[in-house]
VMD Tcl script that draws the C-alpha trace (Angstrom):
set ca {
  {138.78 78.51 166.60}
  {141.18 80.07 164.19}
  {140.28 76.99 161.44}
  {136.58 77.76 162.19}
  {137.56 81.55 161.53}
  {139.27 80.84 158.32}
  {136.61 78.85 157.06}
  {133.94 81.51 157.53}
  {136.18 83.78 155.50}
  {136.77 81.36 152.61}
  {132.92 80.94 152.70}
  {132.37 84.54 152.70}
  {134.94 85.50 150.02}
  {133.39 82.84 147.69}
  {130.53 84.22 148.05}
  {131.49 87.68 147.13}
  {133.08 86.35 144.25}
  {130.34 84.55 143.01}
  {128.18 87.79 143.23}
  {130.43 89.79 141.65}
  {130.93 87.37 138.78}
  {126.84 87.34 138.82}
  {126.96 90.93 138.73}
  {129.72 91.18 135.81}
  {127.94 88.40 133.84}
  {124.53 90.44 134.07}
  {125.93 93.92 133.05}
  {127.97 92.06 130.37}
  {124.66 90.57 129.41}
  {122.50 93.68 129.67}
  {125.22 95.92 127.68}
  {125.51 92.96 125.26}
  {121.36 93.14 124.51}
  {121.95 96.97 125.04}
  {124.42 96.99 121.92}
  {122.27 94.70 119.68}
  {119.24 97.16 120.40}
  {121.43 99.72 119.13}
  {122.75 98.41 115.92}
  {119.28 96.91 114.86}
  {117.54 100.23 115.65}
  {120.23 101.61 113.77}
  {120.21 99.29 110.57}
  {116.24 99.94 110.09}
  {117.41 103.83 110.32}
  {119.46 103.22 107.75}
  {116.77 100.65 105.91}
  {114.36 103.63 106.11}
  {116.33 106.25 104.97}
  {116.78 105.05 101.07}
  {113.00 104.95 100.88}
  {110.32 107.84 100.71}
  {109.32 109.27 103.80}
  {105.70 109.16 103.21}
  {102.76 108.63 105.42}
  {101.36 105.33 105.78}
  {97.78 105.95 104.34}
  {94.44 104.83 106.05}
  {93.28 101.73 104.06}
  {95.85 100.86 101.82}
  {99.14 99.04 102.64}
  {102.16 101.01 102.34}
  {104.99 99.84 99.72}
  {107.61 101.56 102.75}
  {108.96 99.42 105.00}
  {107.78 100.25 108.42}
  {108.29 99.44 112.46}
  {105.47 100.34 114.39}
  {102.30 99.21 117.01}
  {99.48 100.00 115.15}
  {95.28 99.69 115.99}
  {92.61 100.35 113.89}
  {89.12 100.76 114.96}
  {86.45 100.68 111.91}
  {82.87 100.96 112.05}
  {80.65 99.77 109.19}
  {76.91 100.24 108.36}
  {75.28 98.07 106.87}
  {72.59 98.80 103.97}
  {70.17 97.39 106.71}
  {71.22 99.90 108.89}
  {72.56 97.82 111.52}
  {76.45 98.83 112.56}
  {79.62 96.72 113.14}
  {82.67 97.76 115.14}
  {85.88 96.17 114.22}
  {88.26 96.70 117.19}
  {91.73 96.25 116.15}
  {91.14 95.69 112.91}
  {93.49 93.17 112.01}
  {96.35 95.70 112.76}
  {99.63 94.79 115.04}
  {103.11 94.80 114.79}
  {105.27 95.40 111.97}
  {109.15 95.13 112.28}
  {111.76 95.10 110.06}
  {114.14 91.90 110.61}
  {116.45 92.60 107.62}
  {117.15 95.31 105.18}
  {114.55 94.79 102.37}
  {112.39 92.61 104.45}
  {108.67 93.45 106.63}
  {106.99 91.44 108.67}
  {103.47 92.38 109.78}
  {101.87 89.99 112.58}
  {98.01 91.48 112.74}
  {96.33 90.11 115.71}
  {92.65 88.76 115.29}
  {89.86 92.00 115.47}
  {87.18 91.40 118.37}
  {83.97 92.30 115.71}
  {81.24 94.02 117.48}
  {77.25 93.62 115.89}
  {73.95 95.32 116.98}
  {71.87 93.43 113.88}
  {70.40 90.46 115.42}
  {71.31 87.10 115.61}
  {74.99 87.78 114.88}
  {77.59 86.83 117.49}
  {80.42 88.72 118.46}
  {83.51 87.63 118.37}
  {87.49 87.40 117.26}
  {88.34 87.32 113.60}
  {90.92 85.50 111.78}
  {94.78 85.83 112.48}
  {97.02 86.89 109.44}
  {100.48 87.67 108.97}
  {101.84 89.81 105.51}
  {105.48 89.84 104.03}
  {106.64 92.86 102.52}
  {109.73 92.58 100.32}
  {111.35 95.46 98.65}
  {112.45 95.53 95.05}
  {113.34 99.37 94.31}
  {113.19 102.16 96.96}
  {115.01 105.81 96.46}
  {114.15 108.58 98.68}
  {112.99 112.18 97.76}
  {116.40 113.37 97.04}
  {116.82 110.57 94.51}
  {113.62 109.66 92.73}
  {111.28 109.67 95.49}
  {109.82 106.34 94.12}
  {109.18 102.80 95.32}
  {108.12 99.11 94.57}
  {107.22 96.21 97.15}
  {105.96 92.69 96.57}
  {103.82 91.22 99.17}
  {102.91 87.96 100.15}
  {100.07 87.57 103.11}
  {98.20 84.58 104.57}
  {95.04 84.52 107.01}
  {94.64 81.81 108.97}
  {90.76 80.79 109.93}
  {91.08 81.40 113.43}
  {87.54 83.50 113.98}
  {85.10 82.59 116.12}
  {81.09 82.71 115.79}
  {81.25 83.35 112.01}
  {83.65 86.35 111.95}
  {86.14 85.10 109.97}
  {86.95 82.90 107.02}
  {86.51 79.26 106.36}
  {89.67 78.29 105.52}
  {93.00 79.84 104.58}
  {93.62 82.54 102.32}
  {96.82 83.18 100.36}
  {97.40 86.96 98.88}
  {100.07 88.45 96.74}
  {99.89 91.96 96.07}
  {102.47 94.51 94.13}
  {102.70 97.52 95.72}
  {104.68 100.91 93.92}
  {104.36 104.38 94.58}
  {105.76 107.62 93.44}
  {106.47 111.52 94.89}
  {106.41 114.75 93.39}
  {107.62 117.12 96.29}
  {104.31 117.21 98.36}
  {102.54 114.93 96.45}
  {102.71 111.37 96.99}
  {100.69 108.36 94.92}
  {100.59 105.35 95.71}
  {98.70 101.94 93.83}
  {98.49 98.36 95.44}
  {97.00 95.46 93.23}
  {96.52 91.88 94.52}
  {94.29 88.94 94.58}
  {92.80 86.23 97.11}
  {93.98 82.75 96.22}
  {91.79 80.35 98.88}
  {94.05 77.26 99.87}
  {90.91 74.98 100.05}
  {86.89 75.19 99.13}
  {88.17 77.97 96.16}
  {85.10 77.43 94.06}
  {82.61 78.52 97.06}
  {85.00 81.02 98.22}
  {85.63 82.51 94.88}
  {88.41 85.04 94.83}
  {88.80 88.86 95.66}
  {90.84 91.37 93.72}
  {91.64 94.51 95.15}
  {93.09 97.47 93.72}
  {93.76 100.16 96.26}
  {95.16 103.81 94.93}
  {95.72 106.83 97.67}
  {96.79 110.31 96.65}
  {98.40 112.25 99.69}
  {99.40 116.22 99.63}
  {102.06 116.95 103.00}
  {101.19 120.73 104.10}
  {104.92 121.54 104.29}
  {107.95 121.04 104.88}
  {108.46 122.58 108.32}
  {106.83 123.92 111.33}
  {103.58 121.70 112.36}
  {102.31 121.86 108.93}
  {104.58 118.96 107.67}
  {102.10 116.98 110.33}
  {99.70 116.62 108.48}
  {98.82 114.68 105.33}
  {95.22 115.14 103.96}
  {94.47 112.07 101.70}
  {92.16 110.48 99.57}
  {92.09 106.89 98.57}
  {90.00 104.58 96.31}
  {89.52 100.92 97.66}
  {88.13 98.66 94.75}
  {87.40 94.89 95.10}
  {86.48 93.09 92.08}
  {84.33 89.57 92.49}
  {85.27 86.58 90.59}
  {83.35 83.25 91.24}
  {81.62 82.66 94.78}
  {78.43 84.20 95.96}
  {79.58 87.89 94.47}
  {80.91 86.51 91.03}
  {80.91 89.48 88.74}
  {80.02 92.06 91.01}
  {83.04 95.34 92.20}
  {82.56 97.36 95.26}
  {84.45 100.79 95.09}
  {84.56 102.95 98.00}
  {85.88 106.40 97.97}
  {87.45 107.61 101.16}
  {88.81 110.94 102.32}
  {90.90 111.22 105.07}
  {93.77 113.05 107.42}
  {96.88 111.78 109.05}
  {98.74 113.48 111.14}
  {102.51 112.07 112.45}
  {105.12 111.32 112.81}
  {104.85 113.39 116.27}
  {108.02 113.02 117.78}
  {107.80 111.25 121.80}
  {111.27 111.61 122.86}
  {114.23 113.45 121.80}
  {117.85 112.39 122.54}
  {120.52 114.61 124.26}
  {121.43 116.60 121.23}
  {117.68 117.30 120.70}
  {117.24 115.28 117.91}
  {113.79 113.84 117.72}
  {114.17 109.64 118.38}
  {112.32 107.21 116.41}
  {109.71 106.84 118.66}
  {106.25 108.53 117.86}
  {102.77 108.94 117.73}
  {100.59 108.52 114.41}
  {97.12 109.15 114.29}
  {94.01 109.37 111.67}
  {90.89 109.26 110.54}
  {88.31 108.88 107.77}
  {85.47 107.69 105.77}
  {84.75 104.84 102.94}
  {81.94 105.97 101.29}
  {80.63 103.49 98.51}
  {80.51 104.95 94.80}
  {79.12 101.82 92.98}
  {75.64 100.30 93.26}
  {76.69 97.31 95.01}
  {78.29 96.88 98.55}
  {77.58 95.42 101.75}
  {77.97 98.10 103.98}
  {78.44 102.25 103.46}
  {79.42 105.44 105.34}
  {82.10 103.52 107.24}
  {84.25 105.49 109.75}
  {88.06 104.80 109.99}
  {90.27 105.46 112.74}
  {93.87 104.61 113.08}
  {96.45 104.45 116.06}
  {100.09 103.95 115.59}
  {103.09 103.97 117.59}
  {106.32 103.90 115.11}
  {110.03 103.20 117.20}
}
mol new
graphics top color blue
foreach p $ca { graphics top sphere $p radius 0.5 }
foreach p [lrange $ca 0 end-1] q [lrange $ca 1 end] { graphics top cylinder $p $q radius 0.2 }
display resetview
């Protein structure tokens, strides 16, 4: 009886020991993960803060390195006066693995047509590069220059996206006077296969921005305006530039959470909206409406 006794106790303190190694080896674990959440949240703090602290505009892709969620949804008219939603538009999630490093993964749009005949359907997958050459923040030039490097995969479905791959390298810089901030991206398309049907695309995106202030809810708010330009070589469009002129707002970074010494946290809510409207005889569609969601942590 008393061997039977001592066994059940052996049993029973083995398995409190194994649970309370489980239970060490998990909060070792979770404080472990906890720790590198905090020093990489804390490196792209630092990352961020030897660059401007601009707004990321509505069309064109910031030369700042940024961390964020971010959904776009774009409607477009066409000169046949049928519309076409783009829900996502291409947008996703950025992160910032290592100091002068971006990664942008933009998940495939669902595109949305009333004209008939056309199928809806997903669009092509992309991911974009952003490496950083030269950053100093307002308090020491308030200036910037990023290379990119992007590539689309032809993932769409029912005609909404490319035939084949696309390779683009773009140079982005930008520079701030106090309120004012400009910012220019140039790049081109460079098809990995069937170039000579696809032709190639090169953009050249400028934004101006103005910040209302400083302080109070004012420095919320960044009224912009941008010009998107695409100039046509070779393809169906050779020859022929689009230039749309849009005017927007963007308002953020509104802080979501503030830490213990009230402090606002990284987390926050950016949100915008505006319009492409086509200054040169030729494009596809006109009077397009822009709206952006973003969640930067």
């Amino acid at each position: 009886m008393r061997n039977k006794r001592n066994l059940i106790l052996a049993c029973a303190f083995a398995v409190l020991i194994v649970v309370l190694a489980s239970t060490s080896a998990g909060a070792q674990q979770a404080s472990s993960f906890n720790n590198f959440i905090a020093n990489y949240q804390k490196r792209v703090t630092a990352t961020q803060s030897e660059q401007p602290h601009w707004i990321t505009p509505l069309v064109l892709v910031t030369p700042r390195l940024e961390q964020e969620v971010r959904s776009d949804f774009v409607r477009q008219v066409t000169t046949s006066r049928y519309s076409t939603w783009h829900l996502g538009n291409g947008k996703g999630l950025e992160f910032i693995p290592e100091r002068h490093t971006e990664i942008i993964l933009n998940v495939p749009s669902f595109i949305d047509h009333t004209a008939p005949g056309a199928r809806d359907g997903f669009g092509d997958f992309s991911v974009l590069m952003k490496e950083r050459l030269f950053a100093r923040n307002e308090e020491h030039g308030n200036a910037i220059v990023t290379a990119f490097l992007a590539t689309s995969l032809p993932t769409g479905k029912n005609g909404n996206g490319s035939c084949c791959a696309v390779i683009t390298p773009t140079l982005a810089v930008g520079k701030g006077w106090g309120l004012l901030a400009l910012t220019s991206t140039a790049g081109g398309s460079l098809p990995v296969s069937n170039a000579r049907s696809l032709g190639h695309a090169i953009s050249w995106n400028n934004a101006v921005q103005y910040r209302l202030g400083h302080e109070g809810v004012r420095r919320l708010f960044w009224p912009e305006l941008e010009f998107n330009s695409t100039f046509f070589k070779g393809g169906s469009n050779d020859g022929r530039t689009v230039t749309y002129a849009t005017p927007g707002l963007v308002v953020g970074r509104i802080p979501l959470r503030h830490s213990s010494s009230d402090a606002p946290s990284r987390l926050g809510l950016t949100c915008g909206v505006g319009e492409q409207i086509a200054v040169t005889h030729y494009h596809a569609t006109n009077h397009n409406l822009i709206f952006t969601l973003r969640m930067p942590f």
